[in-house]
C-alpha positions as CSV (number, residue, x, y, z in Angstrom):
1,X,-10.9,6.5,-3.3
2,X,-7.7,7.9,-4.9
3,X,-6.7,8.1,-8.3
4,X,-4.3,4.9,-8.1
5,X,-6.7,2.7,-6.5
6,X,-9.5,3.5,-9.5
7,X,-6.4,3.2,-11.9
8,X,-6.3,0.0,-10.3
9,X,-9.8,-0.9,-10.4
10,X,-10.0,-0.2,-14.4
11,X,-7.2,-1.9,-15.0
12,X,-9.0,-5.4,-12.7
13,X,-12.0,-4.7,-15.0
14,X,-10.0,-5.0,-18.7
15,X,-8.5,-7.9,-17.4
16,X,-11.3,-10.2,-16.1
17,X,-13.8,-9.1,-18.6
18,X,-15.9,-7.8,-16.4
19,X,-19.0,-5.8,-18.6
20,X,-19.8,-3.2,-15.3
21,X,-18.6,-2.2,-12.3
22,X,-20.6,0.8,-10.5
23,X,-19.6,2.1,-6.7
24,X,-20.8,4.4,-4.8
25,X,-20.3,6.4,-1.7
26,X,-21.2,9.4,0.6
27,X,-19.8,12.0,-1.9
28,X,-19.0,9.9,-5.3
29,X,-20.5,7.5,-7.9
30,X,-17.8,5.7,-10.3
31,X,-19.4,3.4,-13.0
32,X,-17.0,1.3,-15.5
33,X,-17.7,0.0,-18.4
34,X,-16.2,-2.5,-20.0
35,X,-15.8,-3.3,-23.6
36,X,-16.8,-6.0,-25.1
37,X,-14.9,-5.5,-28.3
38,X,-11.6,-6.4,-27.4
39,X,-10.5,-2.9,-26.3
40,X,-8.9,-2.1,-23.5
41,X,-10.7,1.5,-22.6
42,X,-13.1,1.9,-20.0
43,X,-15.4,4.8,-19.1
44,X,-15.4,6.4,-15.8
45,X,-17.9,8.9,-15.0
46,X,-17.8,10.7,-11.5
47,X,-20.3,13.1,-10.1
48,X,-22.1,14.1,-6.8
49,X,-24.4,12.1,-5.3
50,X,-27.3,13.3,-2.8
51,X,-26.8,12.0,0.8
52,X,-28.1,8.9,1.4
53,X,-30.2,8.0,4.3
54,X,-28.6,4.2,4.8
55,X,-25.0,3.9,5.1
56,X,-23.5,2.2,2.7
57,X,-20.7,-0.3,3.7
58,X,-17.6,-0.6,2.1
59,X,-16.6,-3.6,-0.4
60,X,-13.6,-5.4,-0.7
61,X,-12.0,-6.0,-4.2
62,X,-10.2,-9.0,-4.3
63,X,-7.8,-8.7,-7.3
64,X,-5.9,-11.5,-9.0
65,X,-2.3,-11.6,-9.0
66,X,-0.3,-9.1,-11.6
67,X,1.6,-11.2,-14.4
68,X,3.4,-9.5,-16.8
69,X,2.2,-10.1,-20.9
70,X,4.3,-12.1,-23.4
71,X,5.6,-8.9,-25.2
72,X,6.5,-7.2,-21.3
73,X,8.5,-10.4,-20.8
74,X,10.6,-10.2,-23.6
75,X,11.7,-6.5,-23.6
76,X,12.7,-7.3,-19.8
77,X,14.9,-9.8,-21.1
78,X,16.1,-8.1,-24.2
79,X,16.9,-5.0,-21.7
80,X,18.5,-6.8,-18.9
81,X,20.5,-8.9,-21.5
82,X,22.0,-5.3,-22.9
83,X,23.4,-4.9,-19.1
84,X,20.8,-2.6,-17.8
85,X,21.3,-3.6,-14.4
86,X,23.6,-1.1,-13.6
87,X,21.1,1.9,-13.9
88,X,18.0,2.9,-12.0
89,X,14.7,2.7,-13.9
90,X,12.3,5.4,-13.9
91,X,8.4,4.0,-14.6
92,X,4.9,5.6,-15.3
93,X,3.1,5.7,-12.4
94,X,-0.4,6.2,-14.6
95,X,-1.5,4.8,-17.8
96,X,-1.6,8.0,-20.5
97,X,0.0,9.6,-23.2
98,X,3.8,10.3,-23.0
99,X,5.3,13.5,-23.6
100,X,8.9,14.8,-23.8
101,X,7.9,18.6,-23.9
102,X,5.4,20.7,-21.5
103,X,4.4,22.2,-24.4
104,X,4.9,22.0,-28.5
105,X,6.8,24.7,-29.2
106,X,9.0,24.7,-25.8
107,X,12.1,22.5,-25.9
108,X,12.2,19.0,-24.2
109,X,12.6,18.3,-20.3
110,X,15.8,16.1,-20.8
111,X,17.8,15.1,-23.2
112,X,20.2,11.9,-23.1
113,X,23.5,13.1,-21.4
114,X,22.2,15.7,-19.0
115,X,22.7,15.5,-15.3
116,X,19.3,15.3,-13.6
117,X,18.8,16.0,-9.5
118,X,15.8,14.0,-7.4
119,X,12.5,15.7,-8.3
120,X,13.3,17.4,-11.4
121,X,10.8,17.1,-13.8
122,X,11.6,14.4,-17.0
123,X,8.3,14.5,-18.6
124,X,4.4,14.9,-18.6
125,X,1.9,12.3,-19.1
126,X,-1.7,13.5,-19.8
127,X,-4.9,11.2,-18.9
128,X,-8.0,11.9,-18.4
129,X,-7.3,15.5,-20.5
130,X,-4.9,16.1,-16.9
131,X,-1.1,16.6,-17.7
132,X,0.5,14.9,-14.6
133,X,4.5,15.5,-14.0
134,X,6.9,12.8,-13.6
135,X,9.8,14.1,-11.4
136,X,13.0,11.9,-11.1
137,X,13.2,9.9,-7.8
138,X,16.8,9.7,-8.4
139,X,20.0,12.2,-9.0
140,X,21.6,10.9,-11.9
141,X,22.4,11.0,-15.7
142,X,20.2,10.2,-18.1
143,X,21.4,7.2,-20.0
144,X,18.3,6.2,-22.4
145,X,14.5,7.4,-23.4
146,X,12.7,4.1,-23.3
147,X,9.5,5.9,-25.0
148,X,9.0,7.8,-28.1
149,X,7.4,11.0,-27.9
150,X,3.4,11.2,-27.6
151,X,3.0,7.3,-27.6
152,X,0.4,6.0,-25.1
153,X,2.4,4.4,-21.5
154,X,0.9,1.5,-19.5
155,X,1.2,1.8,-15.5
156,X,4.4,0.6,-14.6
157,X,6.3,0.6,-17.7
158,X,9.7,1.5,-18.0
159,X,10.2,5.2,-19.3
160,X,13.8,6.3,-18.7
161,X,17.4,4.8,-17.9
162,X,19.1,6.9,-15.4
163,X,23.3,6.1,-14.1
164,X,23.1,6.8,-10.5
């Protein structure tokens, strides 16, 4: 199981409510917990487990279709209304915490203006206490930050505006 399928799989639990979801194979053991306080966090704890001596089969998740929330829907509009159509969006590929700089005292990765190449670092996002580097797929110019610095990022959402 990679790391975007047990994104995934936390992300399916905060939405159906779901109060635990444990899985287990030949060399890990995820169990996550919902909340049942409205939150959206989840716990995920991962550790060896000692062989087994039945083989365990694997299990299909069948996940509901992705809709975007009331708030998502209206910055979409609001930003393809401002004619955003013309540039490339870059987007988070994990949920985490957003950050400009690799590192307080160092100056940031981009800045609006500069001309940025395909794979060139634009920003970190930690989760999971891992800082994770989000390299352009695109050579371009940056146009517009979407995110303020150190503010939490869902999966998918918008992070930077780049002219082609």
């Amino acid at each position: 199981m990679n790391f975007k399928q047990i994104q995934q799989l936390i992300k399916f639990v905060a939405r159906t409510g779901v109060s635990e979801v444990n899985i287990e194979n030949s060399n890990i053991k995820i169990n996550i917990k919902g909340n049942t306080n409205d939150s959206d966090q989840a716990q995920i704890v991962q550790q060896p487990v000692v062989s087994q001596i039945q083989p365990v089969q694997a299990a299909t998740v069948v996940q509901p279709p992705i809709t975007q929330e009331p708030q998502q829907v209206e910055s979409v509009k609001a930003s393809e209304s401002n004619d955003d159509s013309n540039y490339h969006t870059i987007k988070s590929p994990i949920i985490g915490t957003f950050y400009r700089k690799p590192s307080p005292d160092k100056d940031n990765f981009v800045e609006i203006g500069d001309q940025i190449s395909e794979g060139q670092t634009l920003c970190v996002i930690e989760a999971m206490k891992l800082f994770n580097e989000i390299e352009s797929d695109i050579s371009g110019k940056i146009v517009k930050v979407l995110v303020d610095d150190a503010t939490p990022v869902e999966f998918d959402q918008p992070l930077f505006l780049v002219e082609p």
